[in-house]
C-alpha distance (Angstrom), angle and dihedral (degrees) to the residues before:
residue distance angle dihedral
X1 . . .
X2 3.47 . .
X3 3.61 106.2 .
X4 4.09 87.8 73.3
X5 3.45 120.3 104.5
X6 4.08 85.6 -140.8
X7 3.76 93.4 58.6
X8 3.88 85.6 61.1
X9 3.86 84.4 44.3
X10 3.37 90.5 55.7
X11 4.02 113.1 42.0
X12 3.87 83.7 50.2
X13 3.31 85.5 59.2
X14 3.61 103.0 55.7
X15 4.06 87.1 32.8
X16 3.97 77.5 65.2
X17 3.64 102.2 43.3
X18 3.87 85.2 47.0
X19 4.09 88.4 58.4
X20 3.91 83.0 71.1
X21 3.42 95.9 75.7
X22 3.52 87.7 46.6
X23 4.13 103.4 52.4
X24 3.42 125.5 40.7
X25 3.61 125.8 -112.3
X26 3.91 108.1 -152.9
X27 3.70 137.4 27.8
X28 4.10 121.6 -157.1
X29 3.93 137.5 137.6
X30 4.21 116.7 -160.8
X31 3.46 122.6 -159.6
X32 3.41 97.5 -96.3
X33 3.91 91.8 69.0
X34 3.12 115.3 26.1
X35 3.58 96.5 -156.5
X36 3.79 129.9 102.5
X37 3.94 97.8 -96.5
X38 4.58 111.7 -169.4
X39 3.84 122.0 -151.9
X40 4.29 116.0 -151.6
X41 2.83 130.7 155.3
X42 3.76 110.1 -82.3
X43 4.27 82.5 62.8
X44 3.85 98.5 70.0
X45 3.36 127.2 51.3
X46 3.38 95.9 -136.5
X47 3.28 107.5 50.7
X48 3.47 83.0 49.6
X49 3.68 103.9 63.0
X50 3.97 88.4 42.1
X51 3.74 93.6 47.0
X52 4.25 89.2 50.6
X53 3.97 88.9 45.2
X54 4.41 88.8 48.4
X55 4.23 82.0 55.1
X56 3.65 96.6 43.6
X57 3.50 107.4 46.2
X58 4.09 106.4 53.0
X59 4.19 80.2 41.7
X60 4.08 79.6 58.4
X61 3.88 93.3 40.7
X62 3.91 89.0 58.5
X63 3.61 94.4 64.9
X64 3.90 93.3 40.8
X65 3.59 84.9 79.8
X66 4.01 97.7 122.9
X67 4.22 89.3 51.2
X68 4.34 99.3 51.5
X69 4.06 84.4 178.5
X70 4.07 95.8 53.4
X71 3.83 82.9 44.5
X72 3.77 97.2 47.6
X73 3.74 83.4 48.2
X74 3.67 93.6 59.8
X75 3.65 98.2 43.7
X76 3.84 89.2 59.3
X77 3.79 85.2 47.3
X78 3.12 83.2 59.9
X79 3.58 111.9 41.9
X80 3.85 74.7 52.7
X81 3.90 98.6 55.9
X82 4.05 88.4 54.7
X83 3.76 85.6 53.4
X84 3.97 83.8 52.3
X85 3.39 89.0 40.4
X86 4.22 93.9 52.1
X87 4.04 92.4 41.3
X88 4.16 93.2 47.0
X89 4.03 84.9 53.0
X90 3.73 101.0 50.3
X91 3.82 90.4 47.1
X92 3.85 91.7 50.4
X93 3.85 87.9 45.5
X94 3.96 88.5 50.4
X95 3.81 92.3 44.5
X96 3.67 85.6 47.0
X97 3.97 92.2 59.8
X98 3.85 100.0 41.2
X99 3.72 90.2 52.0
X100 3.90 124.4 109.4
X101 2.56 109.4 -86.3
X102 3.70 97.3 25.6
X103 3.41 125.6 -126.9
X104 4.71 112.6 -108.6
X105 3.16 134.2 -176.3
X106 3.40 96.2 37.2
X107 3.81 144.8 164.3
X108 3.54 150.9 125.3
X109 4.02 127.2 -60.8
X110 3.97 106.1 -135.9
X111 2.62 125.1 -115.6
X112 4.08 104.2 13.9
X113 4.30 88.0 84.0
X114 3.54 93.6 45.1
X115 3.59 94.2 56.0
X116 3.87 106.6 71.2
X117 4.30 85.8 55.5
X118 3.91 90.9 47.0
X119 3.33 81.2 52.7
X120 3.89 106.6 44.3
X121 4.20 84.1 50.2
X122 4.32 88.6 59.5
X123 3.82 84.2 46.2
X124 4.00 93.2 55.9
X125 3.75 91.1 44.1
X126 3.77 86.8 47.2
X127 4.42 86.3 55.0
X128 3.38 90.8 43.8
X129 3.50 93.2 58.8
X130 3.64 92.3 39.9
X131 3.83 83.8 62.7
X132 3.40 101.2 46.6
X133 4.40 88.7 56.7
X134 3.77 84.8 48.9
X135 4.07 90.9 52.4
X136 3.99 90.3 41.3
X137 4.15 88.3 49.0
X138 4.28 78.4 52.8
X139 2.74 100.5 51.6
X140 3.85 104.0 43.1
X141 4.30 91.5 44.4
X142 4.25 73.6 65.0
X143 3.32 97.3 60.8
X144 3.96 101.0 50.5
């Protein structure tokens, strides 16, 4: 529901993770074209399938609100999928320099590579919180 701190946790989480197919990630030219060329998300295919699934599943987790341990699940999934998401990137980038030609002039786009940690930090706020309504829900089943 809305009223939970971790349902603000979480939307700004995907809002975040959605930003990635906004920004790019990586900036390089090769000697082939001489041009500036960027690589985001919506480039690879990859990072695009990880960067759809880091949207998708906090928007899921905000309606799991009745089953805390299915939604826990999927914030870990989560937190997991922008771990994914970081990994895939720096082996793209590393193909992308030991290619031939190999890629110069390179360097990162902020804030695309910031994003998926900005992100992962909303998603362990948004467990914490899921926590702390599973420890209140304890702790009040007590008292009946």
């Amino acid at each position: 529901m809305i009223q939970r701190k971790q349902t603000i946790w979480l939307f700004l989480a995907a809002f975040i993770s959605g930003a990635l197919f906004i920004f790019p990630l990586y900036h390089y030219s090769t000697a082939v074209v001489a041009e500036t060329q960027m690589m985001g998300a919506r480039n690879e295919y990859l990072l695009l399938s990880i960067a759809s699934l880091m949207v998708m599943l906090p928007m899921i987790a905000i309606f799991m609100f009745k089953n805390r341990s299915r939604q826990k699940a999927l914030v870990w999934l989560s937190v997991l999928a922008n771990v994914a998401f970081v990994a895939a990137m720096i082996m793209i980038i590393q193909n992308l320099k030991n290619a031939l030609p190999p890629a110069t002039n390179d360097s990162f786009a902020l804030p695309g590579p910031i994003l998926p940690i900005i992100s992962s930090v909303f998603l362990v706020m948004a467990y914490i919180g899921i926590r702390k309504d599973e420890a209140l829900l304890k702790s009040v089943d007590r008292l009946r």
